[in-house]
C-alpha positions in Angstrom: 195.4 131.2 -28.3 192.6 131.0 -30.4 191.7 129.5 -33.8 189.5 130.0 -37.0 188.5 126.4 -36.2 185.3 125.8 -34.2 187.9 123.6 -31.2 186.8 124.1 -28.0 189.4 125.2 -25.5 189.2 122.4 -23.7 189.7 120.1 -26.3 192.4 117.5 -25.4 193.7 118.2 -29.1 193.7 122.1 -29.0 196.2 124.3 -30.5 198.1 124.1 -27.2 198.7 119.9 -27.9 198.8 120.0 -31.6 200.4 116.1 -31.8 202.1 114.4 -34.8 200.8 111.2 -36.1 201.4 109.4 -40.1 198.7 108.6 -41.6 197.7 107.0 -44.9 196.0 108.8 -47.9 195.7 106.5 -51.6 198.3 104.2 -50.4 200.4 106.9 -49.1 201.8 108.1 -45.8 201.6 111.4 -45.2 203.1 113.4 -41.7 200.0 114.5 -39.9 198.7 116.6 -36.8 196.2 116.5 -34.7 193.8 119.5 -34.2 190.6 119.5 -32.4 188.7 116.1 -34.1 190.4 116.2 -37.5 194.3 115.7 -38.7 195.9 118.2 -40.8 197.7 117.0 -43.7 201.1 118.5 -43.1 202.9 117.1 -46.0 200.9 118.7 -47.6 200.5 122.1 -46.3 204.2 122.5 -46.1 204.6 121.4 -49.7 201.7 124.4 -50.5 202.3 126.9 -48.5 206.2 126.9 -49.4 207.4 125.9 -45.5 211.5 125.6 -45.5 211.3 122.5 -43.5 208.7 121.0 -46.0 211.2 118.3 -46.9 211.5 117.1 -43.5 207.6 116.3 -43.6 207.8 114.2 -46.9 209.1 111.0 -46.3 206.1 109.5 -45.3 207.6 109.6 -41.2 208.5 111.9 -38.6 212.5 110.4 -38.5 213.7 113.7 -40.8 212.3 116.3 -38.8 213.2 114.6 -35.5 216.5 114.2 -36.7 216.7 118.1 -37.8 216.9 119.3 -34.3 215.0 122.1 -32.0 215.1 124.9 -34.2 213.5 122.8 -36.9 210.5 121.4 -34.6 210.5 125.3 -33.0 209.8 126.5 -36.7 207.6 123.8 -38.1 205.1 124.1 -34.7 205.2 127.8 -34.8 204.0 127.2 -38.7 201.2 125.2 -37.9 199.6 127.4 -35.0 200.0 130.8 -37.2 198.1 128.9 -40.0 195.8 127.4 -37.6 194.8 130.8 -35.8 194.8 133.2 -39.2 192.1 133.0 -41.1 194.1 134.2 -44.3 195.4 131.0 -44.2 192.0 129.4 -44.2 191.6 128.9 -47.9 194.6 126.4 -48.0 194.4 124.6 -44.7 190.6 123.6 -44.2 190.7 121.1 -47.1 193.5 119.6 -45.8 191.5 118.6 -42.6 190.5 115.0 -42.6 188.3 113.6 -39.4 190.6 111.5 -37.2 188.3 108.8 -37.2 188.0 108.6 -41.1 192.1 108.3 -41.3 194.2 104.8 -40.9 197.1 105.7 -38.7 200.8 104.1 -38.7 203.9 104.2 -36.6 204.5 107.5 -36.4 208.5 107.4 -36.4 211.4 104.3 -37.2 212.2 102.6 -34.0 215.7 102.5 -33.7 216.5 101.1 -30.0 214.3 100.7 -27.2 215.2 101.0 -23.3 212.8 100.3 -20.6 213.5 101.8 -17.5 211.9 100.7 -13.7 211.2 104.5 -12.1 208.4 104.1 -10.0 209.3 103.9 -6.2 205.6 102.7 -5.8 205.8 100.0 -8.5 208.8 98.9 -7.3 208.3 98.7 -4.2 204.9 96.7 -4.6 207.0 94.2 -6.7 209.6 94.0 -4.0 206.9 93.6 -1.4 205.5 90.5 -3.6 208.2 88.7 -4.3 210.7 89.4 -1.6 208.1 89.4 1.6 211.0 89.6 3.6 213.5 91.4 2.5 213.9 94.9 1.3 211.9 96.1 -1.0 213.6 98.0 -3.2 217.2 96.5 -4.5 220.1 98.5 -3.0 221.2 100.3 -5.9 217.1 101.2 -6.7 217.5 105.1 -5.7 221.4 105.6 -7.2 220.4 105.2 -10.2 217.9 104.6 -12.8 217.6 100.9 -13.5 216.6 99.6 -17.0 217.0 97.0 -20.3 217.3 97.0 -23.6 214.2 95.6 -25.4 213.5 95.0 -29.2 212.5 97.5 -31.1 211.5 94.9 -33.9 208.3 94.2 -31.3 207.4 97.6 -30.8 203.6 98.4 -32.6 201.4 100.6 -33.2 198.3 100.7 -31.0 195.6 98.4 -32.0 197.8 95.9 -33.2 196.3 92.5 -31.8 199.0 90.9 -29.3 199.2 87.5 -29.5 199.6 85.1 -26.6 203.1 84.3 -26.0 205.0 80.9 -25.4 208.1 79.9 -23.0 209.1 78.0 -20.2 207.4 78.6 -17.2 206.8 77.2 -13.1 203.6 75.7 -12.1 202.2 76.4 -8.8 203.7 73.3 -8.2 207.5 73.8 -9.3 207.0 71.8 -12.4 209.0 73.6 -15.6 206.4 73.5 -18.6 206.4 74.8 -22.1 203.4 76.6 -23.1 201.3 79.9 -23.4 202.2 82.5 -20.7 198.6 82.4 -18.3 199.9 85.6 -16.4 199.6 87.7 -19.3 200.0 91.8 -18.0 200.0 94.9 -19.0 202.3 98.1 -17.8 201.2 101.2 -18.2 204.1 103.9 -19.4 205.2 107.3 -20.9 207.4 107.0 -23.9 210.3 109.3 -24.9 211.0 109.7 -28.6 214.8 110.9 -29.5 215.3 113.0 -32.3 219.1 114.3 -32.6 221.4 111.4 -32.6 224.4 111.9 -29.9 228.0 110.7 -31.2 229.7 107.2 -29.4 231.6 108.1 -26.8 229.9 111.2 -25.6 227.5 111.1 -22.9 224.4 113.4 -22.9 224.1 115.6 -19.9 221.2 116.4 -18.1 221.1 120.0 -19.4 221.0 118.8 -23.1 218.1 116.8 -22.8 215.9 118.9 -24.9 218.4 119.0 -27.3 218.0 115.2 -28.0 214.1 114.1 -27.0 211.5 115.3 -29.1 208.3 114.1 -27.6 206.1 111.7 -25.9 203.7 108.8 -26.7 201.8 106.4 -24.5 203.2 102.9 -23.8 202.1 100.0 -22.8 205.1 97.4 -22.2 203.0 93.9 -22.3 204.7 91.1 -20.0 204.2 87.6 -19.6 204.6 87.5 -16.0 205.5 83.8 -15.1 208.1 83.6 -18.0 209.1 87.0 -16.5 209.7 85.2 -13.2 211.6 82.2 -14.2 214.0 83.8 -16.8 214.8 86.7 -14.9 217.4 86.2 -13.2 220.3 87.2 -13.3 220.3 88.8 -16.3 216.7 90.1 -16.4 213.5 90.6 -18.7 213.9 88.5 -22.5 211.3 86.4 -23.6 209.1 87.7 -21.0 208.6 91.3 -22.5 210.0 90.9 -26.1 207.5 89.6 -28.2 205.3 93.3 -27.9 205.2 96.8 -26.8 202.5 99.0 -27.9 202.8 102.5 -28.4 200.6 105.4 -29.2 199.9 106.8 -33.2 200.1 110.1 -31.5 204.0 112.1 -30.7 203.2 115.0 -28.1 206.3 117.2 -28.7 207.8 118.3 -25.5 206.8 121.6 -26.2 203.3 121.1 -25.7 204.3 119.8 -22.4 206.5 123.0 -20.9 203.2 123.8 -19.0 202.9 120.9 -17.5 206.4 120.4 -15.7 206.7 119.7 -12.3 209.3 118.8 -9.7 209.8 115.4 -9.2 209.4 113.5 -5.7 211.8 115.0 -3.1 215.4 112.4 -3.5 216.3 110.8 0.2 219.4 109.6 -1.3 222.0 111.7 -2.8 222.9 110.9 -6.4 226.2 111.2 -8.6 226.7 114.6 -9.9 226.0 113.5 -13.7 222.6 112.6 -12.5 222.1 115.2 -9.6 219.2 117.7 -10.7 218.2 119.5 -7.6 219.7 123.3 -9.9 217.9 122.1 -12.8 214.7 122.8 -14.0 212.4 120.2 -13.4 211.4 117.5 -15.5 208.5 115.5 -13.6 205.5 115.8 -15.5 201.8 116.2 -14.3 200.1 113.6 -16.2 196.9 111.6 -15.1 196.1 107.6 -17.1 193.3 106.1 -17.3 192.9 102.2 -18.2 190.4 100.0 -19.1 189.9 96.6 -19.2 186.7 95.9 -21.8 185.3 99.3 -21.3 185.4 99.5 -17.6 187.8 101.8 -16.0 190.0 99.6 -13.3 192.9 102.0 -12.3 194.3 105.7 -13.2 198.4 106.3 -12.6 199.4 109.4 -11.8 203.3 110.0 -13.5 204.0 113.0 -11.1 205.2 110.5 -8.5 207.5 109.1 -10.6 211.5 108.7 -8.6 213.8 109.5 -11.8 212.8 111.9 -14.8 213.5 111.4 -18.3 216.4 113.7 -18.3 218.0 111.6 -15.7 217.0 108.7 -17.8 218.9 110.0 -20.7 222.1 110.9 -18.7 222.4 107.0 -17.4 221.6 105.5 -20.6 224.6 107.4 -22.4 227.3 107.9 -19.2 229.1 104.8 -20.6 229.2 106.5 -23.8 226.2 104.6 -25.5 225.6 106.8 -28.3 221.7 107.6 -29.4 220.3 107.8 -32.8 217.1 108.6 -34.1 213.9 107.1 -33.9 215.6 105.3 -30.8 212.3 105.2 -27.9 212.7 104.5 -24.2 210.0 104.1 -21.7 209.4 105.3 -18.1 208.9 101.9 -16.4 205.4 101.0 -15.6 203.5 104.3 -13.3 201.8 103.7 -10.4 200.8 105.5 -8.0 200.4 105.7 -4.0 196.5 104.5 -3.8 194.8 101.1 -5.1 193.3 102.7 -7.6 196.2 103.9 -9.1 198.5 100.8 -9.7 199.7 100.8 -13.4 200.2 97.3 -13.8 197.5 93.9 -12.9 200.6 92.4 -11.4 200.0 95.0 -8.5 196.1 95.6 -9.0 195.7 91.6 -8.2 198.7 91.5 -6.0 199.8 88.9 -7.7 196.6 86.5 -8.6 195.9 86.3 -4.7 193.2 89.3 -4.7 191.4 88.9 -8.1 189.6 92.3 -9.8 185.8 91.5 -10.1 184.6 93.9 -12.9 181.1 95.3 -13.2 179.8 92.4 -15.6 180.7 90.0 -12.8 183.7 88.2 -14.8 186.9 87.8 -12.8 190.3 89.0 -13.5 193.9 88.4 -12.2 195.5 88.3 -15.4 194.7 88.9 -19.0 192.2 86.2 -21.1 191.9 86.1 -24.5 189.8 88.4 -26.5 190.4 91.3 -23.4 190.6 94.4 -24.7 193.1 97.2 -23.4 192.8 100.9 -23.6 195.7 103.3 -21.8 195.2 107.0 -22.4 196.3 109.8 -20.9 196.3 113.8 -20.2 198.7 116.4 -19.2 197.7 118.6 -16.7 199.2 122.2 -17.4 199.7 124.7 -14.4 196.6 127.1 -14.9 194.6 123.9 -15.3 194.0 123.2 -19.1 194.3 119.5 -19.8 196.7 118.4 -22.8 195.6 114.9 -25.0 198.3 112.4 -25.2 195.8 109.9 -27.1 195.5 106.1 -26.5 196.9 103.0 -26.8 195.0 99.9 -27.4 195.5 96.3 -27.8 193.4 93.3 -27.7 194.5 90.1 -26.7 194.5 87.0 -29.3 195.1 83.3 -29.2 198.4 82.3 -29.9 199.3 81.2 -33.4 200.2 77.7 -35.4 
């Protein structure tokens, strides 16, 4: 489809994307999206051009409209490409364009919960080779279903947030317990899933519903402080270790955007429960290619098409106990990696574990993060006739730790 505006068709942000973001405008937020290099006002617009769900884009966050359901997001992204590809709505639109760069982004929606989830058969099974050399690698019930935590959503921020170091109790190399800054500082490279319609207690969400629920997607990286990680653990799994930050993206892909880029998840070797079985249902895999890098050098790019268990299936487990959703509430993919080097989504697995250190193109030497490193995940969509979708970036830079 084409537009009045001068966007190339291979713009990450085309009219295909067109991703939601808040933004500030003279001390006020206002619900944008993303077109080309610019961000429409959309508060706005709506307000002027008389849009029925223009109340849902006032509030200065994208909560209302992701709490209003499909039909709402249907009508309010239909809206925005007729105005964007008819020039008779030219007049009001154009001065509502600000460039991207020129705008101070927010949080784009109110974290409600946040769930992490560990999907990757090839991250997992690194980790397992790592740390239990000789055992299996992957725990038993790794492939029945899809294994997760519950975070804090109090730590989730929005990219370019600086992270600070973090503190705990950790091992030394030579079993001593210390307290003191985490020196195995990580990064994991994920896909987040943004849920708009809340779901009632009691009632699980089945697999089938899943669009009725998730509204879109931002990038996500889950920081970890890998030695308090390791001595915290277990049994009861990631705290400390992961709590004090999770960055996400300023930029919400609705999942509409992404219908073109769909594709069937790995084939399962083991068979599931039925309340997680999808092999009738369309797929929910997505083709979607990272990139990170580490002070402006490219050191790895995950592919998420490998990933074991899709976000639908994701949905299902988290609620089949009757955990009820509401909205805002965010849960990640697990970190991505793929089969190759390269394509490892965490340094835990690109340094194996500090015992084969990254040498990058200035000569420094990494295992894990130092501070002042700066981080940059982003990340397309790869639609079936070829056309790459933006998802944005997510950035953080790493600072000394505080008092």
């Amino acid at each position: 489809m084409s537009t009045w505006l001068d966007v190339a068709d291979d713009h990450p942000f085309g009219i295909a994307t067109l991703p939601y973001c808040v933004f500030e405008v003279d001390g006020s937020s206002r619900v944008g999206v993303g077109i080309g290099d610019d961000v429409l006002d959309l508060t706005t617009a709506a307000r002027e051009l008389m849009l029925p769900e223009a109340p849902l884009l006032a509030a200065g966050t994208l909560n209302p409209l992701l709490a209003a359901g499909p039909a709402a997001w249907t009508a309010v992204r239909g809206a925005i490409t007729s105005w964007l590809s008819d020039d008779s709505y030219r007049s009001v639109i154009e001065p509502l364009l600000v460039p991207i760069a020129d705008v101070n982004r927010r949080l784009a929606f109110d974290v409600a919960d946040y769930v992490d989830f560990y999907s990757s058969e090839n991250h997992a099974t690194n980790v397992g080779r790592m740390f239990r050399p000789d055992g299996d690698a992957l725990p038993v019930n790794w492939k029945h279903l899809p294994i997760g935590y519950h975070g804090r959503a109090g730590t989730v921020v929005v990219s370019g947030t600086p992270i600070v170091r973090p503190r705990g109790q950790r091992r030394t190399p030579d079993g001593d317990l210390v307290f003191g800054l985490s020196t195995r500082l990580d990064i994991e490279v994920e896909l987040g899933f943004v849920v708009g319609v809340p779901s009632e207690l009691g009632t699980p969400v089945a697999l089938a519903d899943f669009e009725q629920h998730v509204f879109g997607v931002c990038l996500l990286n889950d920081w970890s402080a890998r030695d308090i990680q390791a001595w915290e653990y277990v049994p009861l799994g990631p705290f400390l270790g992961k709590s004090f930050a999770t960055s996400v993206g300023e930029w919400v892909v609705p999942l509409q955007a992404l219908k073109s880029a769909r594709v069937a998840p790995p084939k399962r070797d083991v068979a599931v429960l039925p309340y997680l079985d999808d092999a009738a249902a369309e797929p929910w895999g997505l083709d979607i290619e990272f990139a990170v890098t580490l002070n402006g050098e490219v050191i790895t790019r995950p592919l998420f098409a490998g990933m074991y268990w899709t976000a639908a299936q994701q949905l299902a487990h988290m609620t089949i106990n009757g955990a009820s959703l509401r909205t805002g509430d965010l849960y990640a993919s697990g970190t991505v990696s793929g089969p190759q080097p390269d394509q490892r989504g965490s340094l835990l697995e690109l340094c194996w574990g500090g015992a084969e250190p990254i040498t990058l193109a200035d000569g420094s030497v990494r295992t894990f993060l130092e501070d002042g490193d700066d981080v940059v995940i982003s990340a397309v969509a790869r639609t079936t006739d070829g056309r790459l979708l933006g998802l944005g970036e997510v950035r953080g830079r790493v600072v000394g730790a505080r008092g």
